[in-house]
VEXPAVO-983442 format. One record per residue (C-alpha): residue number from 1; x, y, z. Coordinates in pm, whole numbers, plus 50000, padded with zeros to 5 digits. Layout:
<atoms>
{atom NUM {X Y Z}} ...
</atoms>
This chain:
<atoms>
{atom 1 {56943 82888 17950}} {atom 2 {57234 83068 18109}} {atom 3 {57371 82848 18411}} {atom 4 {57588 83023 18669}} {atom 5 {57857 82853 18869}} {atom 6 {57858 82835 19227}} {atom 7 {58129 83095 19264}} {atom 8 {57934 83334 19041}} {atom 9 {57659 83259 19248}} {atom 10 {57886 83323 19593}} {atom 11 {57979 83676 19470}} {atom 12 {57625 83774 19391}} {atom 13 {57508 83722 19723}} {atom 14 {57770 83899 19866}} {atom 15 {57694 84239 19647}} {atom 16 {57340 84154 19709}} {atom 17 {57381 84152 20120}} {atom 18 {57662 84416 20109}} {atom 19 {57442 84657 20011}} {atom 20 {57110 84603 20199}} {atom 21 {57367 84597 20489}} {atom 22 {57448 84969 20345}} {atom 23 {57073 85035 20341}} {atom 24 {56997 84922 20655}} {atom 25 {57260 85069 20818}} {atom 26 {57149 85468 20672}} {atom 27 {56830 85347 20761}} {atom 28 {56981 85319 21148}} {atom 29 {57157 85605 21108}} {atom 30 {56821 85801 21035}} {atom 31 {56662 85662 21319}} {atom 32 {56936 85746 21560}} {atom 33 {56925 86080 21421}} {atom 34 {56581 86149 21405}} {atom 35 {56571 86062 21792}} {atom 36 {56797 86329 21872}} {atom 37 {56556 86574 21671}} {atom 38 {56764 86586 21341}} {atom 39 {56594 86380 21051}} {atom 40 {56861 86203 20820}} {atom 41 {56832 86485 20516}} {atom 42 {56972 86701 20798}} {atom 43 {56661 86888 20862}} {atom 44 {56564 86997 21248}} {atom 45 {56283 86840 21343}} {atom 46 {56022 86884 21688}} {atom 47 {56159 86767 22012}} {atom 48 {55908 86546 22187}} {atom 49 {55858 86687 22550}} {atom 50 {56035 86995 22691}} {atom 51 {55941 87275 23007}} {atom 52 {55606 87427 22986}} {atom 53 {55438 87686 23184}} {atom 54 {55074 87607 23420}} {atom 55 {54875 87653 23684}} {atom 56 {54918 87433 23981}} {atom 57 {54641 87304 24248}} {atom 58 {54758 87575 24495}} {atom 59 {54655 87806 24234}} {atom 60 {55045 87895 24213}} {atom 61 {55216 87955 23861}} {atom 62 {55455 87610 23781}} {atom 63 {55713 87466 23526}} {atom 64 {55825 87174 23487}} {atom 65 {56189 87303 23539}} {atom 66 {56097 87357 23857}} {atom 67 {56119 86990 23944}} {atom 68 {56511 86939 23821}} {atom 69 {56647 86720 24006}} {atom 70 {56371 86457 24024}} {atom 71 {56266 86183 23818}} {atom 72 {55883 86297 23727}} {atom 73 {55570 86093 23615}} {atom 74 {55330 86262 23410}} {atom 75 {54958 86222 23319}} {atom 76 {54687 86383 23123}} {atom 77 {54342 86332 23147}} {atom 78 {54062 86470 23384}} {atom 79 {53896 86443 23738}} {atom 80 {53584 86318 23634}} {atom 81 {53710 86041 23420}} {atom 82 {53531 85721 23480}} {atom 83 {53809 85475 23437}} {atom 84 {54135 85530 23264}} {atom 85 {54251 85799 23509}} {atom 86 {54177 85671 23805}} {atom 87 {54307 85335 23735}} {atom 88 {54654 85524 23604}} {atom 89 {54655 85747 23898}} {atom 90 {54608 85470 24149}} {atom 91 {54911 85305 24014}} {atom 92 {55124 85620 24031}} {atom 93 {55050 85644 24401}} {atom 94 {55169 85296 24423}} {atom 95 {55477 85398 24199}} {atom 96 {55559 85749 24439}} {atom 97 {55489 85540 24766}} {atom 98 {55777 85328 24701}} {atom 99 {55958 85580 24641}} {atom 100 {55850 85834 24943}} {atom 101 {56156 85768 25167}} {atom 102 {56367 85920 24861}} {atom 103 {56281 86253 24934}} {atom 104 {56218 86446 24635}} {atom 105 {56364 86175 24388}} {atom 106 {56072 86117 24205}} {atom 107 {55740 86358 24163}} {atom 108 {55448 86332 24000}} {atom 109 {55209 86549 23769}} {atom 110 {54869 86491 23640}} {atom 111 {54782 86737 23393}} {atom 112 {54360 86785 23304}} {atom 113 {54308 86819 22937}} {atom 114 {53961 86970 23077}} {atom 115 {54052 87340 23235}} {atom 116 {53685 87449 23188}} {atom 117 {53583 87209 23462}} {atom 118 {53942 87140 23676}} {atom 119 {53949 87442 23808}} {atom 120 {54285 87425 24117}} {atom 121 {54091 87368 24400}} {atom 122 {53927 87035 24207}} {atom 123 {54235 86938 24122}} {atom 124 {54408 86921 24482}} {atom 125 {54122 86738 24572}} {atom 126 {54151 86491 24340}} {atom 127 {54505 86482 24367}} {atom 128 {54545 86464 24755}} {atom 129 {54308 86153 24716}} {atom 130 {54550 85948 24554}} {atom 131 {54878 86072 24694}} {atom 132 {55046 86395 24886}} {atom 133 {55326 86366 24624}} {atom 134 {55097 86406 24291}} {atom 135 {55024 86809 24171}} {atom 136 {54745 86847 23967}} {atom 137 {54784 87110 23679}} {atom 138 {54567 87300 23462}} {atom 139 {54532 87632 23257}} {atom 140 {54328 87821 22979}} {atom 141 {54296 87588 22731}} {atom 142 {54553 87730 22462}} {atom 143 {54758 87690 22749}} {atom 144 {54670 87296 22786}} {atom 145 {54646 87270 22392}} {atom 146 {55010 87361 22382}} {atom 147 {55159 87133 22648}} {atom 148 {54945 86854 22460}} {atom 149 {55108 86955 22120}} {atom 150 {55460 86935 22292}} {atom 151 {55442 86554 22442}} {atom 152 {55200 86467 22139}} {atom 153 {54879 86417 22369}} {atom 154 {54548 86357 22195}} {atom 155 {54181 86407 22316}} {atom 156 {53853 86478 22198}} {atom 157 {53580 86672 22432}} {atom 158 {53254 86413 22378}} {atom 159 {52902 86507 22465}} {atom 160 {52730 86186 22440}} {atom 161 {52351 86113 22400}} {atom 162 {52250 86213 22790}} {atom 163 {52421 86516 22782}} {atom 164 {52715 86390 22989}} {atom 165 {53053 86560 22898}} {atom 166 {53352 86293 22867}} {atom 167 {53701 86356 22688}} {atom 168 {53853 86063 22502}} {atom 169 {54198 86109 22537}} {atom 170 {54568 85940 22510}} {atom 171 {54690 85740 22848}} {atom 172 {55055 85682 22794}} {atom 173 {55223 85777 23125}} {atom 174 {55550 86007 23058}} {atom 175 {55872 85974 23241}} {atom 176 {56079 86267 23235}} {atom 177 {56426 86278 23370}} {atom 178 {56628 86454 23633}} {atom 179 {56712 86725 23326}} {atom 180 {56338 86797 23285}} {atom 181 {56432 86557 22954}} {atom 182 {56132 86301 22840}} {atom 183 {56302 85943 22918}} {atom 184 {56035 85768 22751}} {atom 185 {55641 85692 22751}} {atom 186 {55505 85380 22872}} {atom 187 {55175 85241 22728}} {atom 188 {54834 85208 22971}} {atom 189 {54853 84892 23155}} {atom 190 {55191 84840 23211}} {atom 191 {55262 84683 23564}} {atom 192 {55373 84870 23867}} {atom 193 {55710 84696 23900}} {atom 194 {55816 84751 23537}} {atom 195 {55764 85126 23607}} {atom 196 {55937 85111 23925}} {atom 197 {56214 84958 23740}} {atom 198 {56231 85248 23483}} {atom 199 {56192 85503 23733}} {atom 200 {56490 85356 23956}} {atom 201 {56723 85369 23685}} {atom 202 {56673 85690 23631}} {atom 203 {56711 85770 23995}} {atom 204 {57017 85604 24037}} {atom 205 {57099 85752 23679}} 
</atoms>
């Protein structure tokens, strides 16, 4: 049996940590990368996010580079979601009313994944009923089907067994940044004040 001496031992753990340090830290290095839309082999990959083109609930063309300058909350789903959307959307008024004496700081969009149905003038409706500072948008659905591919949205249009239409859908609430840059999405059922947080950091930003 081969016995090793403690010094023996010392340098092999040494070589042995030295390089998963190095592994770890290309690892990093990828990451870090990969977030800035370059994978580590050096190959471009998608950007999450970016400026899109819609319709807005005046019925007036919109981008999202339109709103430069302001921090801006973004939602998908549709107006005649039972629960998700609502429950998101009252939040977001509660989010843009502490915020109203800013001015234009901080905006907010709620974009249907649903155009056959959200037609404008359902959307400012819907809209207007939750707060004066929340657009709705929609489009023709190659339209919405690109924004969706862009921030990685994903829903399903669902006819269940009495005929009524519902869309399953993602409900992560994107904050984009004064550059019309996605800061980062936050998970359904986060609280009100740890979005208020993130959005008044970027304000002050």
């Amino acid at each position: 049996m081969t016995v090793f001496s403690k010094k023996s031992i010392a340098v092999l753990l040494v070589f042995i940590l030295t390089g998963l340090g190095t592994v770890l830290g290309a690892v990093h290095a990828g990451d870090r990368q990969a977030g800035n839309g370059q994978a580590a082999n050096g190959q471009v990959i998608n950007k999450l996010g970016g400026n899109f083109s819609l319709t807005d609930h005046d019925n007036q063309p919109f981008e999202l580079s339109q709103l430069k300058g302001s921090v801006v909350l973004m939602f998908f789903g549709y107006a005649t979601c039972p629960d998700v959307c609502p429950i998101e959307l009252g939040k977001m008024s509660q989010i843009l009313k502490t915020f109203e004496s800013r001015g234009d700081d901080v905006k907010g969009l709620f974009v249907t994944v649903d155009p056959a149905r959200d037609s404008p003038e359902i959307l400012k409706g819907y809209t207007a009923y939750f707060s004066k500072q929340l657009k709705g948008l929609t489009g023709t659905r190659e339209q919405i089907n690109k924004v969706a591919r862009q921030y990685r949205v994903k829903y399903q249009i669902i006819q269940n067994e009495t005929d009524r239409i519902v869309v399953d859908h993602s409900s992560n609430l994107y904050v984009i940044d004064k550059n019309g840059e996605l800061e980062t999405m936050i998970p359904f059922g986060m609280s009100v004040p740890h979005v208020v947080n993130v959005v008044d950091w970027l304000v002050k930003k």
